[in-house]
Backbone as CSV, one residue per row, in Angstrom:
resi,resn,N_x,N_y,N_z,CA_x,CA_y,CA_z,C_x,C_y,C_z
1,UNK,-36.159,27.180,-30.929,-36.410,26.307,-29.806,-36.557,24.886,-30.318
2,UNK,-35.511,24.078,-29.643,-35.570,22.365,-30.221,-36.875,22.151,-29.660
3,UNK,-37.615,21.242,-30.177,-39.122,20.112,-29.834,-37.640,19.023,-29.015
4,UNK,-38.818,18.663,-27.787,-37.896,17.466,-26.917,-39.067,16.093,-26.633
5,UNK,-38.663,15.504,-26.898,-39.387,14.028,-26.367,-39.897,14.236,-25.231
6,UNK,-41.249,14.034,-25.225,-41.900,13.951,-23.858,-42.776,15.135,-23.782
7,UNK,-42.608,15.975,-24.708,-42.724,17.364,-24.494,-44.373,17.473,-24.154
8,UNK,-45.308,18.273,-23.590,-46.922,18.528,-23.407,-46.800,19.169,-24.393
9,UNK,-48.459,18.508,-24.964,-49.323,18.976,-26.537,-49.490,19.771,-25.879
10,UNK,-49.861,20.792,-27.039,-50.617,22.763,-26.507,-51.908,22.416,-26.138
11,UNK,-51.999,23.242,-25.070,-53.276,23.092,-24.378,-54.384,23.396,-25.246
12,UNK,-54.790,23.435,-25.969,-55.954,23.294,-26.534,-56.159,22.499,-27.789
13,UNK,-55.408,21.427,-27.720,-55.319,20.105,-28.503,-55.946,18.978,-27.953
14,UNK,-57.255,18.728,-28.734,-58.017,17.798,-27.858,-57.411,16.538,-27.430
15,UNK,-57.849,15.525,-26.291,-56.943,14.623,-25.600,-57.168,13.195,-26.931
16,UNK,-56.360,12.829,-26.688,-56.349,11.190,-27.527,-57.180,10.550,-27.028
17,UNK,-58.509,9.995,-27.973,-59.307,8.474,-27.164,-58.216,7.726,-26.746
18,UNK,-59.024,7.086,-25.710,-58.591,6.028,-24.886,-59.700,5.634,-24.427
19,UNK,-59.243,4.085,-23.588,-60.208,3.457,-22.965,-59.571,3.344,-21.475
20,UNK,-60.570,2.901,-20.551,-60.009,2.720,-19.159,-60.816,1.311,-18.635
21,UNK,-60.784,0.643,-18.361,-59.148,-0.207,-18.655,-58.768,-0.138,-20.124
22,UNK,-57.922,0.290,-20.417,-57.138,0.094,-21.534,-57.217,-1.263,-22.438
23,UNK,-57.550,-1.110,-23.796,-57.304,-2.158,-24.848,-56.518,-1.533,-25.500
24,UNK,-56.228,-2.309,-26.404,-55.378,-2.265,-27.818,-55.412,-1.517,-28.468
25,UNK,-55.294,-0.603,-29.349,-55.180,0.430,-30.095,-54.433,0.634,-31.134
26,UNK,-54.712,0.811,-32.405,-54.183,1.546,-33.474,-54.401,2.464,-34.367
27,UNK,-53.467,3.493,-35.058,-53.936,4.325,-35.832,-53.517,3.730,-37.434
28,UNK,-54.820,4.451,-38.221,-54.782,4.018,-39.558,-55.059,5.384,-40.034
29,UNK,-54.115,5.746,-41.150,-53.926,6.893,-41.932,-55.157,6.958,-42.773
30,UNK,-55.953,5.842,-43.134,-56.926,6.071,-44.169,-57.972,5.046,-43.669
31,UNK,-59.255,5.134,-44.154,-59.728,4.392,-43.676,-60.323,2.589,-44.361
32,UNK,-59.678,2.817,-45.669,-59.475,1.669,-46.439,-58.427,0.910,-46.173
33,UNK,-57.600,1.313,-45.209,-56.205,0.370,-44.546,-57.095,-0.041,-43.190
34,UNK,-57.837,0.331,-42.718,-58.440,-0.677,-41.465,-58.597,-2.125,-41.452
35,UNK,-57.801,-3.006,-41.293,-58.377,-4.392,-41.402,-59.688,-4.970,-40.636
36,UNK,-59.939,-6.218,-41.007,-61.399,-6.549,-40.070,-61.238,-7.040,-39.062
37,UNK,-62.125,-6.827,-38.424,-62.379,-6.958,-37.038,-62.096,-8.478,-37.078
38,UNK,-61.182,-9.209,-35.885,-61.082,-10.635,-35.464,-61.944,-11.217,-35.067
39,UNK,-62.019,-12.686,-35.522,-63.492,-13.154,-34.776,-63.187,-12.741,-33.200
40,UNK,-64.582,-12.771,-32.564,-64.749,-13.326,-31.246,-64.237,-11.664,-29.965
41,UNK,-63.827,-10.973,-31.335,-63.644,-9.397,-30.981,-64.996,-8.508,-31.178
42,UNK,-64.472,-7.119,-30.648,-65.185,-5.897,-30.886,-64.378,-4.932,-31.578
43,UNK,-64.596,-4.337,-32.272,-64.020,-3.187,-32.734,-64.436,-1.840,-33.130
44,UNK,-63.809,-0.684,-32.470,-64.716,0.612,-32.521,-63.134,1.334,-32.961
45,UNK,-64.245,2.508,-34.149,-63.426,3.424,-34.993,-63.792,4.423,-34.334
46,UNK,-62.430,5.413,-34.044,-63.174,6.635,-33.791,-62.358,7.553,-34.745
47,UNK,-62.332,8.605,-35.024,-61.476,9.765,-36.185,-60.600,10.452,-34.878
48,UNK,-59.632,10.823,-35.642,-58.645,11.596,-34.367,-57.511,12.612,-35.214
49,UNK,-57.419,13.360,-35.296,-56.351,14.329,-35.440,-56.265,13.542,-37.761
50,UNK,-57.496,13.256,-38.094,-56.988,13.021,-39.780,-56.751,11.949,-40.147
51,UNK,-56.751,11.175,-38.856,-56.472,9.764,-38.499,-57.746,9.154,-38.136
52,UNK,-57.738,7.584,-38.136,-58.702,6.449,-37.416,-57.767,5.990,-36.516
53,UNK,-58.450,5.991,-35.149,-57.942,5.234,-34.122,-58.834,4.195,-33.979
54,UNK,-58.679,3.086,-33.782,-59.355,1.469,-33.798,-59.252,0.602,-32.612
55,UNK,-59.880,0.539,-31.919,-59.343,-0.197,-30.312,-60.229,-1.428,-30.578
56,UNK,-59.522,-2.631,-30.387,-59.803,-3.975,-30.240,-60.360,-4.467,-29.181
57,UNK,-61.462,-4.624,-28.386,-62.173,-5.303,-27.240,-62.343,-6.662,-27.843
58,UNK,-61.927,-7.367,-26.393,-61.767,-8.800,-26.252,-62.635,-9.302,-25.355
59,UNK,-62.217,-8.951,-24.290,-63.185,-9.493,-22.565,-64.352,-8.695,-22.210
60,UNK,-64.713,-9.516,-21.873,-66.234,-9.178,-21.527,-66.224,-8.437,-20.696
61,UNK,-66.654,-6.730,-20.124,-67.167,-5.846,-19.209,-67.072,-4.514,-19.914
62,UNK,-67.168,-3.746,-19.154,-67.409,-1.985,-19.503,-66.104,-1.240,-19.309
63,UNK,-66.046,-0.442,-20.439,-64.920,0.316,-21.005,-65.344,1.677,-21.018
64,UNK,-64.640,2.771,-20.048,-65.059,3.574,-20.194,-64.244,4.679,-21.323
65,UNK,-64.449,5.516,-21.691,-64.165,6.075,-23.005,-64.123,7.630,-22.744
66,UNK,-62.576,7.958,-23.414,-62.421,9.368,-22.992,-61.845,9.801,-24.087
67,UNK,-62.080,10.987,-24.574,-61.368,12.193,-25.544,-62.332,11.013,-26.708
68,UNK,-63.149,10.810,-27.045,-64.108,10.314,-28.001,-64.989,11.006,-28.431
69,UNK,-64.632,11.670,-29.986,-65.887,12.468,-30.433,-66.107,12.199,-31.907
70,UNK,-67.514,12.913,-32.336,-67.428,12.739,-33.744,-68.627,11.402,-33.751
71,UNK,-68.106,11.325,-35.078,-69.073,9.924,-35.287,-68.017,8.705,-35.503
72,UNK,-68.382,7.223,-35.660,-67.489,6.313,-35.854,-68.507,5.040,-35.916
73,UNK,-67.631,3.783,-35.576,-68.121,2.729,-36.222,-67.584,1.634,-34.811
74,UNK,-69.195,0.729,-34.876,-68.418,-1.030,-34.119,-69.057,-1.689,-34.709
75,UNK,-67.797,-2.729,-34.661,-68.049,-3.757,-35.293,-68.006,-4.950,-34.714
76,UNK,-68.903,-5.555,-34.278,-68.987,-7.198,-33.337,-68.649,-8.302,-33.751
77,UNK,-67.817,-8.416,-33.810,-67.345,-10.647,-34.301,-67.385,-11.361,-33.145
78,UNK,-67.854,-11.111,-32.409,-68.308,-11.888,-31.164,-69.171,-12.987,-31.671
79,UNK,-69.490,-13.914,-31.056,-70.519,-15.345,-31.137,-71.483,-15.622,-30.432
80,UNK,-72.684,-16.396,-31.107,-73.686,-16.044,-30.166,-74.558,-15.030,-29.899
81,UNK,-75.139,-14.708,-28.638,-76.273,-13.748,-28.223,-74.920,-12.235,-27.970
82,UNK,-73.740,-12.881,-27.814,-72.880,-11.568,-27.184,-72.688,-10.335,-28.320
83,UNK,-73.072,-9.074,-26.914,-73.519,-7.644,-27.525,-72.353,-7.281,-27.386
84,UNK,-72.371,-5.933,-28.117,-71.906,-4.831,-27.469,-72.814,-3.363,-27.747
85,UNK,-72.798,-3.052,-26.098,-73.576,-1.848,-25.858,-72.531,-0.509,-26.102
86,UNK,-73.404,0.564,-26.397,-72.576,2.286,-26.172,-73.538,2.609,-25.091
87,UNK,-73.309,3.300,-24.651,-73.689,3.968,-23.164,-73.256,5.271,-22.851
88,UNK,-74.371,5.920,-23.075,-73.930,7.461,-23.128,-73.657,8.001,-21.321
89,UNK,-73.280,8.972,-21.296,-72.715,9.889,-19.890,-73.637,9.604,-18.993
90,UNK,-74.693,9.629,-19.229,-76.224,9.469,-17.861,-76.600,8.185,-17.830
91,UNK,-75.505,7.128,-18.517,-76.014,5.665,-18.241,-77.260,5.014,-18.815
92,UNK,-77.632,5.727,-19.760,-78.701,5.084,-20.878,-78.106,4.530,-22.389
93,UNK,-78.968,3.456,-22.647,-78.456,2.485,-23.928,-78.370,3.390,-24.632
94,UNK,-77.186,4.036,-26.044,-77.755,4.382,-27.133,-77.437,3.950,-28.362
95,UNK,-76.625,2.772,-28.167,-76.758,1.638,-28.973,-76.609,0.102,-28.882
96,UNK,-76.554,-1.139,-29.537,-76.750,-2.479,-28.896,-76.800,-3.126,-30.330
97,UNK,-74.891,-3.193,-30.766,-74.437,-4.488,-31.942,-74.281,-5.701,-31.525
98,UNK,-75.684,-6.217,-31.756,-75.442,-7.912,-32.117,-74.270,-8.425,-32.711
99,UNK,-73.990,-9.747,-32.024,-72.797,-10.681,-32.681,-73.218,-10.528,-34.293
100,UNK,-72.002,-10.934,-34.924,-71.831,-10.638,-36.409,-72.729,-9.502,-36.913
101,UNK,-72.634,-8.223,-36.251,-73.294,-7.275,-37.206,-72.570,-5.883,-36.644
102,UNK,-72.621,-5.149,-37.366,-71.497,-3.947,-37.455,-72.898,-2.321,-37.281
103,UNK,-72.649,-1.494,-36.746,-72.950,-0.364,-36.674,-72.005,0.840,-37.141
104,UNK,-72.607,1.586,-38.301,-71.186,2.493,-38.958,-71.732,3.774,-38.115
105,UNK,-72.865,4.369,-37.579,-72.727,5.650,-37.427,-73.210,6.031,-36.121
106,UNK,-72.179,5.468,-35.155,-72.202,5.893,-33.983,-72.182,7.350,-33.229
107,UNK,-72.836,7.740,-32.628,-72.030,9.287,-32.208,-71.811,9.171,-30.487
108,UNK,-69.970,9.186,-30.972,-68.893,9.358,-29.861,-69.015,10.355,-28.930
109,UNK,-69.925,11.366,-29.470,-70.067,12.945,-28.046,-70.814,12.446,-27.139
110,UNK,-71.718,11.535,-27.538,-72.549,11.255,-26.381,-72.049,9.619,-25.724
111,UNK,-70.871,9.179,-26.121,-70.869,7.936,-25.574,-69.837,7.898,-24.173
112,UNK,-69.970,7.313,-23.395,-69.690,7.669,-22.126,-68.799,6.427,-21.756
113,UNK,-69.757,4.556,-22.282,-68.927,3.644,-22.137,-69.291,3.104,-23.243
114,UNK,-68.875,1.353,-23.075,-68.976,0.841,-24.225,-68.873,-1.134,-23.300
115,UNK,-69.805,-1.618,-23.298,-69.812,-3.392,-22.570,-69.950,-4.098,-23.761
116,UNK,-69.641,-5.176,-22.979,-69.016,-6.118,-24.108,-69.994,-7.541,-23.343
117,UNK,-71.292,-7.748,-23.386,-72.034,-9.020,-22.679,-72.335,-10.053,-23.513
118,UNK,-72.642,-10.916,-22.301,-73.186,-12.059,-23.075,-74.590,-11.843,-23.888
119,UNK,-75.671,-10.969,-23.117,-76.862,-10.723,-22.941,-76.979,-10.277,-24.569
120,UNK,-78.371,-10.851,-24.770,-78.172,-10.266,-26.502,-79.097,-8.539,-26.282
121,UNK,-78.594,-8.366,-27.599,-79.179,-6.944,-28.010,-81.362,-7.229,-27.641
């Protein structure tokens, strides 16, 4: 049986993170090929299929976050008082990276969203 473009993953292949609204995204084979986070960005690692997937937040509001598990990493180059929050499923803080400071050990099972404010940590 040929494999065809387009084809549906087997159902019990967990779904790809994503965000809703959608940012940027890339995968990195290792995790010493990740470059750094851009100023005035956010950046969150999550692990995926052996891989790092890396989504770039820019604008300021709430990102909600799907097929995200495991543990991972953000990293804030934002300026100023501007955060970024994780926000687990029931809408409570369970984490809050200050501009220029990075958090490596996030856990993605419980994160639900992810804001991007002015408001400091």
């Amino acid at each position: 049986m040929a494999a065809t473009m387009g084809a549906a993953s087997p159902v019990d292949a967990p779904a790809a993170p994503a965000t809703f609204p959608s940012v940027p995204a890339k995968y990195y084979g290792n995790a010493d090929d990740i470059p750094k986070c851009r100023p005035g960005h956010v950046c969150a690692t999550v692990a995926y299929g052996g891989k790092y997937r890396v989504f770039d937040f820019y604008r300021y509001g709430t990102y909600g976050l799907s097929g995200w598990h495991g543990r991972g990493k953000v990293v804030n180059e934002q300026a100023g008082g501007a955060a970024a929050r994780v926000v687990d499923r029931s809408g409570a803080e369970t984490a809050c990276v200050a501009a220029g400071t990075a958090l490596a050990d996030v856990n993605w099972d419980r994160a639900g969203k992810i804001t991007l404010t002015t408001a400091r940590c």
